[in-house]
N, C-alpha and C positions, 0 to 999 in steps of 0.2 A: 516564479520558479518553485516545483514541487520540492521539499526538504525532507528527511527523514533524520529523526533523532537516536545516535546510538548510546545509550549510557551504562557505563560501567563503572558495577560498584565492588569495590572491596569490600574489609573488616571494616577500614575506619578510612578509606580515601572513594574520591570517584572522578570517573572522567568522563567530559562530553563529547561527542564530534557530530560536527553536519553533515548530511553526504546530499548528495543531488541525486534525485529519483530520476528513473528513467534508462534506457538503453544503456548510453552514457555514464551508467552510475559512476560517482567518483566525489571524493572526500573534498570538503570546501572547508574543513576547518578541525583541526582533531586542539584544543583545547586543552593546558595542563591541569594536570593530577592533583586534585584539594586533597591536603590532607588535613584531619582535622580529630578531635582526640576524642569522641563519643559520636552516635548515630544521632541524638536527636540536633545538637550543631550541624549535622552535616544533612539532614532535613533541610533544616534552616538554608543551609548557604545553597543547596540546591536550587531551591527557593528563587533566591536570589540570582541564579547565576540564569532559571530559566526568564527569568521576568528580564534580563537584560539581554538575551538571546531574542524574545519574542519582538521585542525593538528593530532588530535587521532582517529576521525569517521569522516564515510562516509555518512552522511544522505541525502538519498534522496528526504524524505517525512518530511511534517508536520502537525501538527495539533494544529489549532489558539484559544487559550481560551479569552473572553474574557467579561466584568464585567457587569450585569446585569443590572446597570443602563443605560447605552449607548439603550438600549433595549428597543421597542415599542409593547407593548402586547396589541390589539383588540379581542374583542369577537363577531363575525359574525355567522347569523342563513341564508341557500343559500339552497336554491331548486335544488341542485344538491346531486349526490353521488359519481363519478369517481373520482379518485385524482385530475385527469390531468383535469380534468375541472373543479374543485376548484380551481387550480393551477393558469391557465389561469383566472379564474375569479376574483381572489382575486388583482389584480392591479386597477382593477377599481371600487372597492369597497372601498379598504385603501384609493381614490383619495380625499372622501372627509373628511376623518380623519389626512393626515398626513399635519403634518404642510410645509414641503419642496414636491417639486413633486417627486413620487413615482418612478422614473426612476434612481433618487438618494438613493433611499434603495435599497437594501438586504433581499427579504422576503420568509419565512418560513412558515410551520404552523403545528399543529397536529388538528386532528376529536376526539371533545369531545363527544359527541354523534350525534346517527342518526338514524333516522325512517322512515316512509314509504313518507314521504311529504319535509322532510328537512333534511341538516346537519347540526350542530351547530359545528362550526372551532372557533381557537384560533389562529388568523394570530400573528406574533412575525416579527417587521421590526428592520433594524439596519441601519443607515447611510455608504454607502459604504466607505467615505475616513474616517473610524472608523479601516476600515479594511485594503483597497488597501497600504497603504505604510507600512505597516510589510509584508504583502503579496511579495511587490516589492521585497524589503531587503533580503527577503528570496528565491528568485528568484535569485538577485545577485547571490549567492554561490551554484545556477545549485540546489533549495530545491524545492520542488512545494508541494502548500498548499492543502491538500486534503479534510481537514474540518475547518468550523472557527464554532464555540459554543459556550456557555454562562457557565462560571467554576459557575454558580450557578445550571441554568438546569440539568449538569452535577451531583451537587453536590445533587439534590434530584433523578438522576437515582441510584447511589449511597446506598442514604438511603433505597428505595425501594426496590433494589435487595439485598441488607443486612438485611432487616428487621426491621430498626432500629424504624420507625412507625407501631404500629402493623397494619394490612389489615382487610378490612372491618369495618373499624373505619373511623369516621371523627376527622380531627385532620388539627392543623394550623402548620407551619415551619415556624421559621423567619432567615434568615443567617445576621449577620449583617459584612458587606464589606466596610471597609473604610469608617466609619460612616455613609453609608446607608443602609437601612434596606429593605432587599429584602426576601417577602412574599410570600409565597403556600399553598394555600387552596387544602388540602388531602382529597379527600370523595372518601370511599370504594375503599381505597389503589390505587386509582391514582389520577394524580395531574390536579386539574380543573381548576383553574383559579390563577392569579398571579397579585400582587402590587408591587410597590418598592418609598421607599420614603426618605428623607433627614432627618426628622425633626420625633424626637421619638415621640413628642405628639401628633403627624397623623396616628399613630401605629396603634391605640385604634379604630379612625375612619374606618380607612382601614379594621381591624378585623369585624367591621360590616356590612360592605359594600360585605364583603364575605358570611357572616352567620346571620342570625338575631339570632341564638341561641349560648350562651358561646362552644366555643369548646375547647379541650385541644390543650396547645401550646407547641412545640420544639423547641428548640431555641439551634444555634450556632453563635459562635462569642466572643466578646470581653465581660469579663463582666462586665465593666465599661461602658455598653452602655447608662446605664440609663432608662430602658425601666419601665414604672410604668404600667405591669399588669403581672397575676397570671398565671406562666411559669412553665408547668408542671415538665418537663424534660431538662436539659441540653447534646446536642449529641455534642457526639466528633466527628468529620468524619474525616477520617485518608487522608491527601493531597493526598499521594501513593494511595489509594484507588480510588480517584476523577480523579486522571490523566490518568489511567489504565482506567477506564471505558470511559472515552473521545476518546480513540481510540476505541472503539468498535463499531461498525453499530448498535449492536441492542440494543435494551434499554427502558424501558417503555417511555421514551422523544423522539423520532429520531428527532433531529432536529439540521440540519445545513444550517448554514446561505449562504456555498459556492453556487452559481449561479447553477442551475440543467444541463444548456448546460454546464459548464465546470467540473461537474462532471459526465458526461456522456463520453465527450471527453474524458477523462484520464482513464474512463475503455476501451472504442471502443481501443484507442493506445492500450494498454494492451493485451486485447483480441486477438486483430490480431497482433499484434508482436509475443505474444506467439506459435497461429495458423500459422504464415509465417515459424516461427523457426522450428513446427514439421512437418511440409511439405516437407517442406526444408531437413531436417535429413531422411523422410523416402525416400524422391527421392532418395537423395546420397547412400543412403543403398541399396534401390533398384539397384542401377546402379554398383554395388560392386557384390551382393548375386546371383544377376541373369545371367551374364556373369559366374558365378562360377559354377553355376548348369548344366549352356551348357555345358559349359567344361567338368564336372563331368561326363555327356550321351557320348559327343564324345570320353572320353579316353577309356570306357566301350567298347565304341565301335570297337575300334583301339585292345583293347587287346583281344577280340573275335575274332579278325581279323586275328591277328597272332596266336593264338591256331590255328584258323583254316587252315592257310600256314604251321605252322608245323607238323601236322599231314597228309597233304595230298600233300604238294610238294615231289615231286620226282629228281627232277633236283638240286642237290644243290649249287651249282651256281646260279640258280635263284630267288631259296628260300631265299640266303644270301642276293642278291641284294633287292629283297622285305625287306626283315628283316631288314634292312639297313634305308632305307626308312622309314618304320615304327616306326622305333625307332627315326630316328629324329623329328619326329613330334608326337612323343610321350613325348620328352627330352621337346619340346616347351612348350606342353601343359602343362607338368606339372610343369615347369617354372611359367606358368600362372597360373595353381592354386596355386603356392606357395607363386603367388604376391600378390592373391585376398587375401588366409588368412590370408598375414602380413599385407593388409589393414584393413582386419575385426577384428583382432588383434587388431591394431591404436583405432579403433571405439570403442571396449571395454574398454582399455584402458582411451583413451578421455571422454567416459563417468564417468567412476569411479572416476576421480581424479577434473573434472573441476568444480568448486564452483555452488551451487545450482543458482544464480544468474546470470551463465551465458547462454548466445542462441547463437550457434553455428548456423549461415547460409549458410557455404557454406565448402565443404569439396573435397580438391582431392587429388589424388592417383598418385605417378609417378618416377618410378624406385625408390624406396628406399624415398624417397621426399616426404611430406605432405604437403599443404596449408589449413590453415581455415581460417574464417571470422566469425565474431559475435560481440555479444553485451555482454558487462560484467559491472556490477558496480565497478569495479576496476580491469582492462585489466593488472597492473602488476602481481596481484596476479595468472596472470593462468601463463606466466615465470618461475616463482617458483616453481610452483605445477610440470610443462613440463621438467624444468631441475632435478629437485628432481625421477621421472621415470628412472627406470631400460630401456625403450624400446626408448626411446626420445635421441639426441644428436644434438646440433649446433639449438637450439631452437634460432630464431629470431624474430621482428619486422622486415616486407617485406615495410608497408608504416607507418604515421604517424598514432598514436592512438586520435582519434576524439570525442567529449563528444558532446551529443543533448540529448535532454530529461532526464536528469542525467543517462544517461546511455554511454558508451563508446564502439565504435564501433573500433574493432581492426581486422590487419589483421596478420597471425603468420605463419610460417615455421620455417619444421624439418625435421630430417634424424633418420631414424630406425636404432637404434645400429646393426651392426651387418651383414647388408644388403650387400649380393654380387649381382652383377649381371651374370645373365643365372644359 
C-alpha cells in the first residue's frame, strides 16, 4: 500500500499523519502533537518518531505544512502576463523588500488580477533553512518532499471548497495559531490579500488596512484569544479535512513553496521511468508474440506439405522417409510454440499478480527458466505474491535488492511448475 507523509510543524510542536494514496485518498492515522521546548529536540524526536513509523509503512513521499508566520506575503503590480516570466521576474523585484538576500528564500506566488497593461501577483517568500532540515530528515529514511505549504493557506482552500464562507460576499477570516493571528481578506469568494500579526490590538488596524469598510469576520482558533472586535461567525475546520486538501495540486491557493527545478525534476524521473518500463514490456512482448506467429505460418506450412506427399506419393518407402523428416520438425516447431505460450502465459500471469507499484524492465524466457528486473516500492512483497502462484516454483533473488529514489531495484528468477523439456 502506497502511503504519503503529511508533517506539520509549529514553533516548537509537530504533527504526523499517514494518508493512503490513490483515488481513495483517506487518512490512516493522524498521530498526536509533540511538543517539545526547542527545534533541535524536536529534530531529534522526529527522528525517532519516523524510524518507528518506517516499521508499519512504507512512505515514500511527503508533504511539509508549515506556519504562517515564518511567511513573507508582498503585493506586486508587473507589466507582464506569462507565469514563467513572473516567475523569473519576481527575484528581483522582492530584492528590495526582503530584509535577507533573496537567494535565501523560497518563493511563490499566485495572480490576483490582470488586464490588458499589468498583473497584479501576491509573491509569498519563506526563508529556506525554515524548511531544508526537515526536508534533509526526511530524506534520511529514503522520503522526498514533494510540497512544503502553509497549514493556514491550506486551511482557507479548505473553507472555500466547503463553503464555509459564503461566495460572492466580502468577508475577513482570522485563524489564530499559537497566539498569532493570521488574516485573509475574502472578496467575491477568493482570497486577496493576507496579514499575520502577534499582538491582538493590531487586529483592528490590520482589519483596515484591508477594507476601509466593516466587513463580516470568521474566526477560528482558541477562544480565549482575546480579540476586542464584532466576530461574526465561529468555523470549525476539521484538521482531517486541512491535511487531505494539502495533498491535492488543485485548489483555489496553489501554492507551494518546493523549488519549481526540483519539482519538475521528480516529475521528468517519473515520467520516464514510467515511459522506459512500457517500452521496455512491449519489446519483451514483441520478442515472444512474434517468433510465435512465424512459427504459427511455418507449421501451416509443413502440414499442407504432408497432405500434399500423402495423397500423391506412390513409392512408400519414400513417402515414409519424407514423413519421417517432416514430422521431426514438425515435433520441433511445436516444441516452440509450446515454449512461446508457456512464456506468454508467465506474462499474464506476472501481470495479474505484481503490485500496482511495481515496473518490470527487463524479461526473459529460457527453457522452463524466467529472469525479471524492475523497480518496486517494496521488492519483498513480489516473493510472496511469486511463491503464493500455482505457475511459479524455486522463485529467487539472482543479485542483491538496491533502493535509489525510494524505489528498489530487484532482480528475480523462477521455474514454471511443471516444465518438461522437448
Amino acid at each position: 500500500m502506497s502511503v504519503t507523509i503529511a508533517l506539520r510543524i509549529k514553533h516548537k510542536a509537530y504533527q504526523l499523519c499517514i494518508v493512503k494514496d490513490g483515488f481513495s485518498r483517506r487518512i490512516i492515522k493522524l498521530y498526536d502533537e509533540i511538543t517539545v521546548p526547542d527545534r533541535e529536540i524536536l529534530i531529534s524526536r522526529l527522528r525517532d518518531d519516523l524510524s518507528e513509523i518506517l516499521k508499519t509503512y512504507r512512505p515514500q513521499k511527503a508533504v511539509l505544512l508549515l506556519p504562517f508566520r515564518y511567511i513573507t506575503t508582498t503585493t506586486l503590480k508587473l507589466p507582464l502576463k506569462k507565469r514563467r516570466e513572473i516567475e523569473q521576474a519576481l527575484p528581483f523585484e522582492l530584492e528590495k523588500s526582503l530584509p535577507l538576500p533573496v537567494d535565501d528564500y523560497n518563493i511563490t506566488f499566485y495572480i490576483k488580477r490582470r488586464d490588458l497593461k499589468e498583473t497584479e501577483v501576491v509573491a509569498m517568500s519563506i526563508l529556506k533553512k525554515e524548511t531544508e532540515q526537515y526536508v534533509a530528515v526526511l530524506e534520511e529514511f529514503g522520503i522526498t518532499t514533494t510540497a512544503i505549504k502553509s497549514y493556514f493557506i491550506e486551511t482557507i482552500n479548505t473553507i472555500l471548497q466547503q463553503g464555509l464562507i459564503k461566495k460572492q460576499k466580502d468577508a475577513v477570516f482570522i485563524q489564530e495559531e499559537e497566539g498569532h493571528f493570521n488574516i485573509a481578506y475574502i472578496k467575491d469568494g477568493k482570497a486577496a490579500e493576507f496579514r499575520h500579526t502577534k499582538n491582538s490590538n493590531l487586529v483592528q488596524a490590520a482589519l483596515k488596512s484591508l477594507s476601509t469598510e466593516p466587513l463580516p469576520v470568521y474566526f477560528s482558533g482558541s477562544p480565549s484569544a482575546g480579540l476586542d472586535i464584532d466576530i461574526r461567525e465561529e468555523i470549525s475546520v476539521d484538521p482531517y479535512s486541512v491535511l487531505l486538501t494539502s495533498l491535492r495540486e488543485r485548489g483555489p491557493l496553489k501554492l507551494n513553496f518546493m523549488p519549481r527545478s526540483k519539482q519538475q525534476s521528480q516529475l521528468r524521473f517519473i515520467y520516464a521511468l514510467g515511459a522506459l518500463a512500457l517500452f521496455s514490456l512491449i519489446l519483451h512482448s514483441l520478442s515472444i508474440v512474434i517468433p510465435y506467429y512465424r512459427s504459427q505460418t511455418a507449421l501451416k506450412k509443413i502440414e499442407h506439405q504432408i497432405s500434399t506427399i500423402e495423397s500423391q506419393a506412390s513409392d512408400v518407402l519414400e513417402m515414409s522417409k519424407k514423413l519421417d523428416a517432416l514430422e521431426r520438425e514438425l515435433n520441433e516447431i511445436t516444441s516452440i510454440r509450446h515454449q512461446g505460450l508457456l512464456a506468454i502465459k508467465a506474462l499474464e500471469e506476472l501481470t495479474r499478480i505484481l503490485p500496482e507499484h511495481t515496473w518490470v524492465t527487463m524479461f526473459k524466457y529460457k527453457a522452463g527458466s524466467i529472469e525479471i528486473a524492475g523497480f518496486s516500492e517494496r521488492a519483498v512483497d513480489i516473493i510472496k505474491r511469486l511463491e503464493a502462484s500455482d505457475l511459479f516454483k524455486n522463485v529467487r533473488f539472482t543479485s542483491p535488492v538496491i533502493s535509489r529514489q525510494g524505489k528498489e531495484r530487484f532482480v528475480l528468477r523462477m521455474e514454471i511448475e511443471g516444465w518438461k523439456e522437448g
